[in-house]
N, CA, C and O atoms as a GROMACS GRO file, in nm:
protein
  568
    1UNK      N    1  -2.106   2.450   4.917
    1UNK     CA    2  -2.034   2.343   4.850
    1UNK      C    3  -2.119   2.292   4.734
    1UNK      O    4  -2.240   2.281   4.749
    2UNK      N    5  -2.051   2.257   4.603
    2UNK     CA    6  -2.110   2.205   4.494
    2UNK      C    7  -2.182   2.064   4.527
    2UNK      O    8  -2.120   1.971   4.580
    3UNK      N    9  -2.326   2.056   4.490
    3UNK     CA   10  -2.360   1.932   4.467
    3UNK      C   11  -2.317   1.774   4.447
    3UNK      O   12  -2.379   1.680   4.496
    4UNK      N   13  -2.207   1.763   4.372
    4UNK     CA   14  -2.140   1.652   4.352
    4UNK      C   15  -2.032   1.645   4.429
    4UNK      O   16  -1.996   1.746   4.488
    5UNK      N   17  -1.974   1.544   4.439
    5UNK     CA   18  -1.873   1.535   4.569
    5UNK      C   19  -1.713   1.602   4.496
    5UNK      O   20  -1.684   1.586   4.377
    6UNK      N   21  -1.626   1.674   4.597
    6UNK     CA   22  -1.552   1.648   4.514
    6UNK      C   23  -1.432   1.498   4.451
    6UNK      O   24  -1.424   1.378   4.477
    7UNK      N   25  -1.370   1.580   4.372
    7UNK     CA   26  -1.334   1.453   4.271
    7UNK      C   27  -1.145   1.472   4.287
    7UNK      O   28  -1.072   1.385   4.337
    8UNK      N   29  -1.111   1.569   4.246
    8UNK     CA   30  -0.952   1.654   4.250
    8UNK      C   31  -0.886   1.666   4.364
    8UNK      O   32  -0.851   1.778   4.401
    9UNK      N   33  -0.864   1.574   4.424
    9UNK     CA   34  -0.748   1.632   4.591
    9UNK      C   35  -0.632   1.724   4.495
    9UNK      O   36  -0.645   1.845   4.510
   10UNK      N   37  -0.527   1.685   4.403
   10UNK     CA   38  -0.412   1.711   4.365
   10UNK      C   39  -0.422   1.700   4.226
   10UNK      O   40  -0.465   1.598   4.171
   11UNK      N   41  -0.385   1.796   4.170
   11UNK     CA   42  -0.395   1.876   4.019
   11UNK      C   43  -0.264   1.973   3.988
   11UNK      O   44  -0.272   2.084   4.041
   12UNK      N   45  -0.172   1.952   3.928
   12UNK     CA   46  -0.059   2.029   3.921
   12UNK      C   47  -0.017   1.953   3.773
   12UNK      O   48   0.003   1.835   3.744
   13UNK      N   49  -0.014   2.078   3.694
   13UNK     CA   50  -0.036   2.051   3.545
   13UNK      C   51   0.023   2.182   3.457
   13UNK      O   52   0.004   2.288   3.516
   14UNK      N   53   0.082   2.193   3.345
   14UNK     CA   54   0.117   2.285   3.281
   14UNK      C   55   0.101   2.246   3.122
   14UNK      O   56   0.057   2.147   3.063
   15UNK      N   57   0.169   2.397   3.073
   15UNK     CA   58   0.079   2.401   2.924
   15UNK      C   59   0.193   2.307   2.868
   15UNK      O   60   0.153   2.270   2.758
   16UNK      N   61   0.296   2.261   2.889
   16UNK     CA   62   0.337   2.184   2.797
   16UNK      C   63   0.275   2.045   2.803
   16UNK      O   64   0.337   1.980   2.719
   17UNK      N   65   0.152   1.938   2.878
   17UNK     CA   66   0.097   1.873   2.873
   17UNK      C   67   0.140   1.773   2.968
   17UNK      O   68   0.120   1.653   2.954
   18UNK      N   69   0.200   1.825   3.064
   18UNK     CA   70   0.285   1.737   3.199
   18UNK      C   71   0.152   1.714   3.306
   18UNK      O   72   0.062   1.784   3.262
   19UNK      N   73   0.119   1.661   3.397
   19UNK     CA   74  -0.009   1.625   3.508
   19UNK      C   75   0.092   1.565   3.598
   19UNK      O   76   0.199   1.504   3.594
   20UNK      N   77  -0.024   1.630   3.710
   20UNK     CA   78  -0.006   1.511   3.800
   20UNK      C   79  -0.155   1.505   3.869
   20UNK      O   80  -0.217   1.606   3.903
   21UNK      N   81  -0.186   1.420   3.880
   21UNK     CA   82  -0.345   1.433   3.981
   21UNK      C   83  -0.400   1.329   4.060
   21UNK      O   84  -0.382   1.211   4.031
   22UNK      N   85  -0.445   1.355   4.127
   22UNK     CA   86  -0.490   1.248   4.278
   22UNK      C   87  -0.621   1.278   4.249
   22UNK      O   88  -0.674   1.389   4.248
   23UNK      N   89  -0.688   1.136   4.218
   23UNK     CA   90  -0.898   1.124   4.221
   23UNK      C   91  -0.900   1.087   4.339
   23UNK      O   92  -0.815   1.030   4.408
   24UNK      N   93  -1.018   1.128   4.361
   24UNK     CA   94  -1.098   1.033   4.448
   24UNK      C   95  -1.172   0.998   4.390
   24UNK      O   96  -1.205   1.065   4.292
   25UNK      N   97  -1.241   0.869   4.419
   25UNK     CA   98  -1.320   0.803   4.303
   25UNK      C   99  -1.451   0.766   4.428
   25UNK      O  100  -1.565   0.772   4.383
   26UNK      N  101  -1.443   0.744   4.524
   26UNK     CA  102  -1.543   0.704   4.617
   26UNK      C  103  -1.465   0.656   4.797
   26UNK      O  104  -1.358   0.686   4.850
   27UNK      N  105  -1.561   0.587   4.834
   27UNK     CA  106  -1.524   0.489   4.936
   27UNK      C  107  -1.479   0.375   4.864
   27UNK      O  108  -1.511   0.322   4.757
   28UNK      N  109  -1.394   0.353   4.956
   28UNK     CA  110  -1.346   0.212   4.937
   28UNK      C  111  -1.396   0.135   4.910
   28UNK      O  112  -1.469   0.178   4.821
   29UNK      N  113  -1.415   0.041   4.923
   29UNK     CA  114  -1.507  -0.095   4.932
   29UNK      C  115  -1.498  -0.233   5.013
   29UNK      O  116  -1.586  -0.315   5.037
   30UNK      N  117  -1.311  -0.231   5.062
   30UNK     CA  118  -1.282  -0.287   5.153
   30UNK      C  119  -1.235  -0.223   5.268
   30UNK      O  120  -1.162  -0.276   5.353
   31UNK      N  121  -1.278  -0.110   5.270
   31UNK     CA  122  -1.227  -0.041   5.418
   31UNK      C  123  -1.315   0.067   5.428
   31UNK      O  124  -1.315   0.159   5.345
   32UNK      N  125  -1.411   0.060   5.552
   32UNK     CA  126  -1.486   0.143   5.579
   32UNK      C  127  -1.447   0.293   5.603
   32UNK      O  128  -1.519   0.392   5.599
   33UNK      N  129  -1.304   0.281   5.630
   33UNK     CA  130  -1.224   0.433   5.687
   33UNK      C  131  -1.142   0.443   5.582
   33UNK      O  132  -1.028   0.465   5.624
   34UNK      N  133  -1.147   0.436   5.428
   34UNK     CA  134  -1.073   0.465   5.308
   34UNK      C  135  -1.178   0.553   5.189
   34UNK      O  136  -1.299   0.573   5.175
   35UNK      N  137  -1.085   0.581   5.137
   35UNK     CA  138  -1.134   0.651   5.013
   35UNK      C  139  -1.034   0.551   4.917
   35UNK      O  140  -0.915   0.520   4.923
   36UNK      N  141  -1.169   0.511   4.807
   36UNK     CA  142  -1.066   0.455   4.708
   36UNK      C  143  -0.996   0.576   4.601
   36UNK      O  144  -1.072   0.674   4.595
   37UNK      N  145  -0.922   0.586   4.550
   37UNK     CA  146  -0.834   0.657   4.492
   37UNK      C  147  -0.738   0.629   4.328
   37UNK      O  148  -0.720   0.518   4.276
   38UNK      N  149  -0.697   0.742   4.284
   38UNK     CA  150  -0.581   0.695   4.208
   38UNK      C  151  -0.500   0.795   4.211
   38UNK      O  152  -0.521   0.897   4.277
   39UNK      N  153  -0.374   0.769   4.118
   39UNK     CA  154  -0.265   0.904   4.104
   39UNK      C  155  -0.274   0.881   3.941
   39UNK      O  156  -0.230   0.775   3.898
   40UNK      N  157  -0.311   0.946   3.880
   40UNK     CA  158  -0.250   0.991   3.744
   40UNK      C  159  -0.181   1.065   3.705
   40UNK      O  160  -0.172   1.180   3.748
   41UNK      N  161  -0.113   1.014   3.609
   41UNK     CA  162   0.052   1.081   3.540
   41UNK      C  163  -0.001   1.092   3.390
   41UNK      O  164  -0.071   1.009   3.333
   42UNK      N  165   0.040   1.195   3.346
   42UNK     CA  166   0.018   1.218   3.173
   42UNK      C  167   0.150   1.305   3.132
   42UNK      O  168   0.194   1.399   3.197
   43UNK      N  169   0.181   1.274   3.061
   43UNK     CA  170   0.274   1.391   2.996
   43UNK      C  171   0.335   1.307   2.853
   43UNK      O  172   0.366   1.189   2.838
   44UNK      N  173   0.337   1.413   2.766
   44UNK     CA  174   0.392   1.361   2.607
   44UNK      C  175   0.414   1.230   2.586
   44UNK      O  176   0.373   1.150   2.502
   45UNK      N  177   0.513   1.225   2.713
   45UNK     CA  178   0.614   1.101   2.641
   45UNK      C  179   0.524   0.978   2.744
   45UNK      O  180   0.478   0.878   2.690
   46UNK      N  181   0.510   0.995   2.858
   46UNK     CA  182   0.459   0.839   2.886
   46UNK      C  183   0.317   0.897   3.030
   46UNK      O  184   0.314   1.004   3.091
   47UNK      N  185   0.213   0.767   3.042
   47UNK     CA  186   0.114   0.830   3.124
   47UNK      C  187   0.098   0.677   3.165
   47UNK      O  188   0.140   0.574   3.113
   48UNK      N  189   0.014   0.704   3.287
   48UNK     CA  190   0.019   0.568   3.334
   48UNK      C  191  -0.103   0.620   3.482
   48UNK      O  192  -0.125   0.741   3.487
   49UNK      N  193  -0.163   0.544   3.575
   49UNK     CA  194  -0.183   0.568   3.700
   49UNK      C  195  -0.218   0.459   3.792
   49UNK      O  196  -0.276   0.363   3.740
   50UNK      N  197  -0.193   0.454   3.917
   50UNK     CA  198  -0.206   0.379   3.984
   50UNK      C  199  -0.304   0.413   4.154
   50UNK      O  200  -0.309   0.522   4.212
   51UNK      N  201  -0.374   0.271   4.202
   51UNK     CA  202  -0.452   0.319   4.255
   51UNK      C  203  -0.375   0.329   4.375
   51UNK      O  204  -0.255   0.304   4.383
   52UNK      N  205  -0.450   0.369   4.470
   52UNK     CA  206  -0.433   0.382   4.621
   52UNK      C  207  -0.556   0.399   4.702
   52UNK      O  208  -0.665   0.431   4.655
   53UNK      N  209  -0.526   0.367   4.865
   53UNK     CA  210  -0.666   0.418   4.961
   53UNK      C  211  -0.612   0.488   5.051
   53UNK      O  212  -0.514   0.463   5.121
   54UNK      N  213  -0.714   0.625   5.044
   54UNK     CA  214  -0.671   0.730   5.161
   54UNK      C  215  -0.766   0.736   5.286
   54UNK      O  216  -0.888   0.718   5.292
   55UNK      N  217  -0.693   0.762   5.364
   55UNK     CA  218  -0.769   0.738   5.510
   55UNK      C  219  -0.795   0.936   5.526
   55UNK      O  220  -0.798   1.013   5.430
   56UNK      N  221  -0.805   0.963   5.632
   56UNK     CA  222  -0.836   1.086   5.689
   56UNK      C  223  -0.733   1.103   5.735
   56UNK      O  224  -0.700   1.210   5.684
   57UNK      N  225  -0.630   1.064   5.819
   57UNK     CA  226  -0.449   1.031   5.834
   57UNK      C  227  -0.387   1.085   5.740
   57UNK      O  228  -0.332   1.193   5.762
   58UNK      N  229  -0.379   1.023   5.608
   58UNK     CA  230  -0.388   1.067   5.449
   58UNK      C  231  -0.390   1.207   5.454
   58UNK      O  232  -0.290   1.278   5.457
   59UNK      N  233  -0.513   1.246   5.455
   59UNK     CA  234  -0.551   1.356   5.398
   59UNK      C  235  -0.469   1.483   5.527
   59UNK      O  236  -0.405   1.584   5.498
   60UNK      N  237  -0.492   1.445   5.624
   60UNK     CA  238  -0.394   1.546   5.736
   60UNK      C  239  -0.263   1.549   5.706
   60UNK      O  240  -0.227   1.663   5.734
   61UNK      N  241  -0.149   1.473   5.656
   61UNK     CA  242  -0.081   1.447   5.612
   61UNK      C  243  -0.055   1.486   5.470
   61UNK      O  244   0.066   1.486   5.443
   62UNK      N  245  -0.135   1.519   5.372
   62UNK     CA  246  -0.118   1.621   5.277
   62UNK      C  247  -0.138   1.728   5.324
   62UNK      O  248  -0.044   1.803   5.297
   63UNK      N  249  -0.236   1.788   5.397
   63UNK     CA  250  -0.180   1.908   5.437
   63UNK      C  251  -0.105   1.968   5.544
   63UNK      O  252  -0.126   2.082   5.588
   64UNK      N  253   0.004   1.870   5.595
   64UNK     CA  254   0.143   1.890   5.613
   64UNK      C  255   0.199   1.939   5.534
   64UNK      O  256   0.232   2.057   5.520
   65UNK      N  257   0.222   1.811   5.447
   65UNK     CA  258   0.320   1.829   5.292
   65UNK      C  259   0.320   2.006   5.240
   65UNK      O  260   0.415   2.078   5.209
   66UNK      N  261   0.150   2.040   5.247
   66UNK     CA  262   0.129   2.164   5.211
   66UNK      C  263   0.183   2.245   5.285
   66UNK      O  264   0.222   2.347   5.227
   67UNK      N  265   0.204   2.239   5.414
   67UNK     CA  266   0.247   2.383   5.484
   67UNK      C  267   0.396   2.403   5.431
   67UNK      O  268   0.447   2.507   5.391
   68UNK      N  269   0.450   2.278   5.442
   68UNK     CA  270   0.604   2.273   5.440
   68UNK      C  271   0.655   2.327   5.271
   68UNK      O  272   0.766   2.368   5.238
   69UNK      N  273   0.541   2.309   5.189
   69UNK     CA  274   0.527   2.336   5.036
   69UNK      C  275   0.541   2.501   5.022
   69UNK      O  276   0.627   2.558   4.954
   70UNK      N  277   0.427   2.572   5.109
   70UNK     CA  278   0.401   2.701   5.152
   70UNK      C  279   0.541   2.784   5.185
   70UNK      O  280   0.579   2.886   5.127
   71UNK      N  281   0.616   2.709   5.307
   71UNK     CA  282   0.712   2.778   5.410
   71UNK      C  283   0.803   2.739   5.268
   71UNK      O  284   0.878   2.829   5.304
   72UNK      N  285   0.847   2.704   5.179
   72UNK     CA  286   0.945   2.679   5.074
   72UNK      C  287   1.044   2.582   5.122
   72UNK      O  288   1.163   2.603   5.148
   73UNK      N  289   0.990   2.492   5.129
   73UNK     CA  290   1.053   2.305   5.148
   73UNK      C  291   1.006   2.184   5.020
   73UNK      O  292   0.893   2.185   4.971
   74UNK      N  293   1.057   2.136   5.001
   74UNK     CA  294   1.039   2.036   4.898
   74UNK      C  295   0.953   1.929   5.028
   74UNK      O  296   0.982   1.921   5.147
   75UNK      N  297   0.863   1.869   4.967
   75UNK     CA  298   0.785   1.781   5.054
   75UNK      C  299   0.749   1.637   4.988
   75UNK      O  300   0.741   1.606   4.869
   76UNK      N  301   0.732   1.569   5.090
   76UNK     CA  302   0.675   1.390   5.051
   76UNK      C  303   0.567   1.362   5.104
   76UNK      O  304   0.534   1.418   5.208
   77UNK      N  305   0.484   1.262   5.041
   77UNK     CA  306   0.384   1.249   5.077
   77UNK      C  307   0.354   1.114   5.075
   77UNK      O  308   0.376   1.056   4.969
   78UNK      N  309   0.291   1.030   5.202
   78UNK     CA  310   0.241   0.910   5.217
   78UNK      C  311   0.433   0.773   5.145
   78UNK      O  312   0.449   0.656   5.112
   79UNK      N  313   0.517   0.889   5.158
   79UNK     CA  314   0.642   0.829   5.194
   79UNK      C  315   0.647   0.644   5.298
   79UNK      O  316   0.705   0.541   5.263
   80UNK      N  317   0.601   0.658   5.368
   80UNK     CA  318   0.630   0.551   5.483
   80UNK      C  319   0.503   0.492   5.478
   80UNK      O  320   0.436   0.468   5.579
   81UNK      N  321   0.471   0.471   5.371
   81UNK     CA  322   0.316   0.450   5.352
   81UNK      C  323   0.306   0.291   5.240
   81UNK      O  324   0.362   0.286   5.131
   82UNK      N  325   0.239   0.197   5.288
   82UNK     CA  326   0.283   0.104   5.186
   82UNK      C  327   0.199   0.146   5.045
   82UNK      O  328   0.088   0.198   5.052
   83UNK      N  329   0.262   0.118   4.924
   83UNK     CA  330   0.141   0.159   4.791
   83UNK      C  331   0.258   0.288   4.745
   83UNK      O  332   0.376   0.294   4.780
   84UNK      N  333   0.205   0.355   4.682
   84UNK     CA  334   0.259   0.505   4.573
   84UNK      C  335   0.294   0.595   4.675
   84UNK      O  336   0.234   0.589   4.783
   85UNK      N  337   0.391   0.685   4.654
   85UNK     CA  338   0.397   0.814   4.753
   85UNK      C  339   0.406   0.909   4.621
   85UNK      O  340   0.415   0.863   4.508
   86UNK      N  341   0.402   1.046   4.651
   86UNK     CA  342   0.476   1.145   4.589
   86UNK      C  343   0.540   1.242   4.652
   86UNK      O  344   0.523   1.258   4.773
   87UNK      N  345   0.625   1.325   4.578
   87UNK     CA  346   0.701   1.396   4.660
   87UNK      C  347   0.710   1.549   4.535
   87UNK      O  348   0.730   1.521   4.417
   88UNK      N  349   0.698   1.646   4.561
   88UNK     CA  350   0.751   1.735   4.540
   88UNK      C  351   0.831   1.837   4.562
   88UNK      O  352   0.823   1.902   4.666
   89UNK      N  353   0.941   1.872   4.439
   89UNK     CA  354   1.065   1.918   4.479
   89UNK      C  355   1.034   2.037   4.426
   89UNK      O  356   0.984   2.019   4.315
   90UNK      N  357   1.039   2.142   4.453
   90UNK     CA  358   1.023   2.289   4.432
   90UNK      C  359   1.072   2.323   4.316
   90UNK      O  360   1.002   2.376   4.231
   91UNK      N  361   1.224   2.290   4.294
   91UNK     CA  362   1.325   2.317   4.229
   91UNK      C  363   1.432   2.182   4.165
   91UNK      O  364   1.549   2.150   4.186
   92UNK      N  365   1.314   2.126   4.073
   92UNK     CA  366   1.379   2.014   4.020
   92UNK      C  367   1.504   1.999   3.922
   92UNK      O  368   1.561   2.097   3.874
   93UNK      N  369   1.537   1.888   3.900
   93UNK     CA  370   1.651   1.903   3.774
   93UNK      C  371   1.667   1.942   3.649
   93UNK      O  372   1.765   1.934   3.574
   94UNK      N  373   1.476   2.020   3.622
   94UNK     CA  374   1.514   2.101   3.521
   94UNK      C  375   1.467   2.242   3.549
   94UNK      O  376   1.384   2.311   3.490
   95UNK      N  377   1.558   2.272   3.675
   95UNK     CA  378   1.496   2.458   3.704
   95UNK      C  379   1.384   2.443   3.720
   95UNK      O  380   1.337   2.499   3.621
   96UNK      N  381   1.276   2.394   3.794
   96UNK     CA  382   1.101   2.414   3.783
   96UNK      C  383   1.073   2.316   3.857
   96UNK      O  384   1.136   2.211   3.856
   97UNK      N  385   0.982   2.338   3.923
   97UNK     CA  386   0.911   2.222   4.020
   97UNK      C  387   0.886   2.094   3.956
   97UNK      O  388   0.842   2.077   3.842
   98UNK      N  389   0.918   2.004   4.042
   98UNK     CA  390   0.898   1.828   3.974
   98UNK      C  391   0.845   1.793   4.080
   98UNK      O  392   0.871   1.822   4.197
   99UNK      N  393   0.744   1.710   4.019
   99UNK     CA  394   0.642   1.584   4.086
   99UNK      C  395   0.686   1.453   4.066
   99UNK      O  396   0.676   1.403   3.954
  100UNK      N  397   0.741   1.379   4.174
  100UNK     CA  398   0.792   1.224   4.136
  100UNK      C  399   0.693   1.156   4.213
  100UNK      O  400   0.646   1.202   4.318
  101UNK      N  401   0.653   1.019   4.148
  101UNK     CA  402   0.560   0.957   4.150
  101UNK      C  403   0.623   0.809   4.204
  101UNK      O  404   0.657   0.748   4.103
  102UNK      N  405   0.643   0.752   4.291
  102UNK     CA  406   0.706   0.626   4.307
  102UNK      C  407   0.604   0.545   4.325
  102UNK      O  408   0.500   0.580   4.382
  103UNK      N  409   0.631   0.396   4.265
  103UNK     CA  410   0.495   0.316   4.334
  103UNK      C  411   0.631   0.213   4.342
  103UNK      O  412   0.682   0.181   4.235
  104UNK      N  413   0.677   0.173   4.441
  104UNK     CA  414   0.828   0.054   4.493
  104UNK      C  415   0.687  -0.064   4.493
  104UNK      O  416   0.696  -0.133   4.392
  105UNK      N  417   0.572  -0.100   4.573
  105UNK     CA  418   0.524  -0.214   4.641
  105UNK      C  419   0.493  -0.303   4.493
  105UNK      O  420   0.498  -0.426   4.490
  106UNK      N  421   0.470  -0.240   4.406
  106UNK     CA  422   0.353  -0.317   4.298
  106UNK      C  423   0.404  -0.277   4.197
  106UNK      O  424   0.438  -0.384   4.147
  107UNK      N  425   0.446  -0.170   4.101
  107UNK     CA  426   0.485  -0.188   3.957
  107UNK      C  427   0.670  -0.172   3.974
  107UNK      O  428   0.742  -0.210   3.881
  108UNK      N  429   0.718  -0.124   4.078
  108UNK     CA  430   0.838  -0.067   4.116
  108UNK      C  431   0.863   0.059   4.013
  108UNK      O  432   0.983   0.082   4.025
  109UNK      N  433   0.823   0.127   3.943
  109UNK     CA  434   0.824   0.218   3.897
  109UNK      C  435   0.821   0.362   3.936
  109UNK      O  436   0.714   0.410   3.973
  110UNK      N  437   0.946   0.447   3.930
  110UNK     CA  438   0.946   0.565   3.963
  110UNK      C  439   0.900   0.664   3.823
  110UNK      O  440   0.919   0.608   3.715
  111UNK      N  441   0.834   0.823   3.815
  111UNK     CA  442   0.828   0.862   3.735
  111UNK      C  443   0.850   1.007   3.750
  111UNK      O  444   0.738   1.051   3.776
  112UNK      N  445   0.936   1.106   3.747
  112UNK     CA  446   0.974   1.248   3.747
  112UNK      C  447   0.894   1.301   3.613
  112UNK      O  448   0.896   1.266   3.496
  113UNK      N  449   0.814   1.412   3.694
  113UNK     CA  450   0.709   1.508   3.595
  113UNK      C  451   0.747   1.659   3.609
  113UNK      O  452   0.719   1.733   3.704
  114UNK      N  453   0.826   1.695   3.485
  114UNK     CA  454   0.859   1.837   3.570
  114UNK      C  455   0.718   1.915   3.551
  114UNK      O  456   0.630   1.850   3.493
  115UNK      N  457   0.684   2.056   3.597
  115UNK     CA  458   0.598   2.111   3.593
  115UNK      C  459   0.556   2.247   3.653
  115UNK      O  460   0.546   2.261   3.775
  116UNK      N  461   0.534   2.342   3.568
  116UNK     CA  462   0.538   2.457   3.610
  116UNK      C  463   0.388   2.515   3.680
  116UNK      O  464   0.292   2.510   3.603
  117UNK      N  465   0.372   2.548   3.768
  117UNK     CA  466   0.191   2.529   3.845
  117UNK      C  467   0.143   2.657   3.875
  117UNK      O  468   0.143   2.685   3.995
  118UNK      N  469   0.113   2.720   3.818
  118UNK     CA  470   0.032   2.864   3.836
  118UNK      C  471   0.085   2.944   3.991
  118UNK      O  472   0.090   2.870   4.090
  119UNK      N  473   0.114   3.055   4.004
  119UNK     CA  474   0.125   3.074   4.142
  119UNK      C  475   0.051   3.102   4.282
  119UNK      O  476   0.099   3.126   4.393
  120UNK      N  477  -0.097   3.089   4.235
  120UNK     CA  478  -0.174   3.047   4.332
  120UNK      C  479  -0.166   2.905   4.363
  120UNK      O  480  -0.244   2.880   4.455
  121UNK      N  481  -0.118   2.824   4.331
  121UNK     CA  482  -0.136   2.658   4.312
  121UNK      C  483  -0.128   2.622   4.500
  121UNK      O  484  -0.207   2.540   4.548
  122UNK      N  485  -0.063   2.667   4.556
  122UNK     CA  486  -0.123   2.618   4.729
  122UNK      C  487  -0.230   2.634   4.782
  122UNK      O  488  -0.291   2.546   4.842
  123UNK      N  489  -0.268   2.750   4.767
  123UNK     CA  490  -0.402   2.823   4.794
  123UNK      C  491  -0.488   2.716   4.754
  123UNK      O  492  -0.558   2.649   4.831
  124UNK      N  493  -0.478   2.704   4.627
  124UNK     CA  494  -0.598   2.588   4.518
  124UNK      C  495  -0.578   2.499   4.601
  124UNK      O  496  -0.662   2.483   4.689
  125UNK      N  497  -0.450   2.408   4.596
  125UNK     CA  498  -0.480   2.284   4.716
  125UNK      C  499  -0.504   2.298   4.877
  125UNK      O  500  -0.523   2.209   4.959
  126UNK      N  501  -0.501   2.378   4.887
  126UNK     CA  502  -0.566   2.378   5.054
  126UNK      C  503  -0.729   2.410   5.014
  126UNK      O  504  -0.804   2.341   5.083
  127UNK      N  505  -0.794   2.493   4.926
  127UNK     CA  506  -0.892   2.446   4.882
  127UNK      C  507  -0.953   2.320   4.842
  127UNK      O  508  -1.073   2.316   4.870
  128UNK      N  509  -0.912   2.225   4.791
  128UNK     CA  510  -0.927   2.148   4.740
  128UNK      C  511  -0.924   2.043   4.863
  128UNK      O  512  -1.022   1.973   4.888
  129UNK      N  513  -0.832   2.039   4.922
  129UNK     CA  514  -0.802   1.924   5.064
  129UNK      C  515  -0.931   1.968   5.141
  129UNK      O  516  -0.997   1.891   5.210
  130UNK      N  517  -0.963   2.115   5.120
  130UNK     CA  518  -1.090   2.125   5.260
  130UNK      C  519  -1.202   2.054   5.160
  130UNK      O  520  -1.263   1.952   5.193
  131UNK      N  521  -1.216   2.107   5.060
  131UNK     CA  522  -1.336   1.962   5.026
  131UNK      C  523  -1.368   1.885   5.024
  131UNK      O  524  -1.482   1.840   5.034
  132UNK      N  525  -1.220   1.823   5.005
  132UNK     CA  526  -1.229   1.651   4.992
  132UNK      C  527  -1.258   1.621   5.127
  132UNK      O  528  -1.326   1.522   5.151
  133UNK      N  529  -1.202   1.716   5.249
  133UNK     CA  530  -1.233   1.667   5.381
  133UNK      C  531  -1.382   1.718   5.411
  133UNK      O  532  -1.437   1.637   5.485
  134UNK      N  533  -1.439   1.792   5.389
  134UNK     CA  534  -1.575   1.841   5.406
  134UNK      C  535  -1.638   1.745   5.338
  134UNK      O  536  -1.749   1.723   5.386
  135UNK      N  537  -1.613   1.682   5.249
  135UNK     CA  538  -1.782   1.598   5.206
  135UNK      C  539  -1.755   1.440   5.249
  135UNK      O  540  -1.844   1.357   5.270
  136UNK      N  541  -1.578   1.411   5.260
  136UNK     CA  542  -1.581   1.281   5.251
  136UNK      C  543  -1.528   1.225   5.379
  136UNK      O  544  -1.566   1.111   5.404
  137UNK      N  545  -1.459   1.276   5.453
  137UNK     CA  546  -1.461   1.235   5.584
  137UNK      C  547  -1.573   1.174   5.708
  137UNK      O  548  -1.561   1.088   5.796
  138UNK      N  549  -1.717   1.293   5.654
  138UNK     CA  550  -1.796   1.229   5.761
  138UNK      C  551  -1.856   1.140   5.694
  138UNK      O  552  -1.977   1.162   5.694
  139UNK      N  553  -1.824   1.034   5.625
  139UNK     CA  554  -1.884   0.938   5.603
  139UNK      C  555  -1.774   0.808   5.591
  139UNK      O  556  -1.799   0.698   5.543
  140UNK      N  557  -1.677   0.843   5.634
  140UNK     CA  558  -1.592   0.746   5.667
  140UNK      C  559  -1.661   0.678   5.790
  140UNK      O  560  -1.768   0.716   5.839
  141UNK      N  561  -1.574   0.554   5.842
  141UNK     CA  562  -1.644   0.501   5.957
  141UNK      C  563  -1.472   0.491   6.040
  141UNK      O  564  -1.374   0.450   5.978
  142UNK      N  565  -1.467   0.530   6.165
  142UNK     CA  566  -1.307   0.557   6.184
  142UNK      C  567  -1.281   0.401   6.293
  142UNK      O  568  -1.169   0.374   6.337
   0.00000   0.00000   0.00000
């Protein structure tokens, strides 16, 4: 594993300049069993991001989302969750996978990102989820 922690849980991005991405930025600071976090959105026309805290719950729970992503299901994530969820639809309303971004608790703002994601792109995030769980979990406090 690289020296620095990782940073990228969720990265799904294309050449027309659409994102979607989940930081981790550290521990929390008010919760010993969180990761503080954000979701960033970029694309042409509007960008914005908002924070969140992920537990280890969290992170098992994205890779749900992932299997069901894998088996060819449109999936949600941190849905029933107070704060931002996202959800991805395989086969959005413009022919191509879309990333919707809801945050209902705090800005009420929904945001649909369409986006076309390389076709290794699961593989990469189940990579990516084992890192974030390999460096940052055991230092949670549960």
């Amino acid at each position: 594993m690289a020296d620095t922690a990782p940073r990228e849980l969720l990265l799904l991005a294309d050449d027309e300049g659409n994102s979607v991405t989940v930081n981790v930025l550290g521990r929390d600071r008010g919760w010993a069993a969180g990761l503080d976090a954000e979701i960033v959105v970029r694309t042409p026309f509007v960008s914005g991001r908002v924070g969140l805290v992920l537990s280890a719950s969290k992170l098992r729970t994205w890779g749900a989302a992932l299997d069901r992503l894998d088996a060819g299901e449109d999936a949600g994530w941190m849905e029933m969750d107070r704060g931002p969820s996202i959800s991805i639809q395989l086969c959005g309303e413009r022919d191509c996978p879309e990333v919707v971004v809801e945050d209902e608790t705090v800005s009420m703002v929904t945001v649909r990102v369409p986006v076309v994601p390389p076709d290794d792109w699961i593989a990469d995030h189940r990579r990516r989820l084992d890192q974030v769980r390999a460096h940052w979990v055991p230092l949670l406090s549960t």
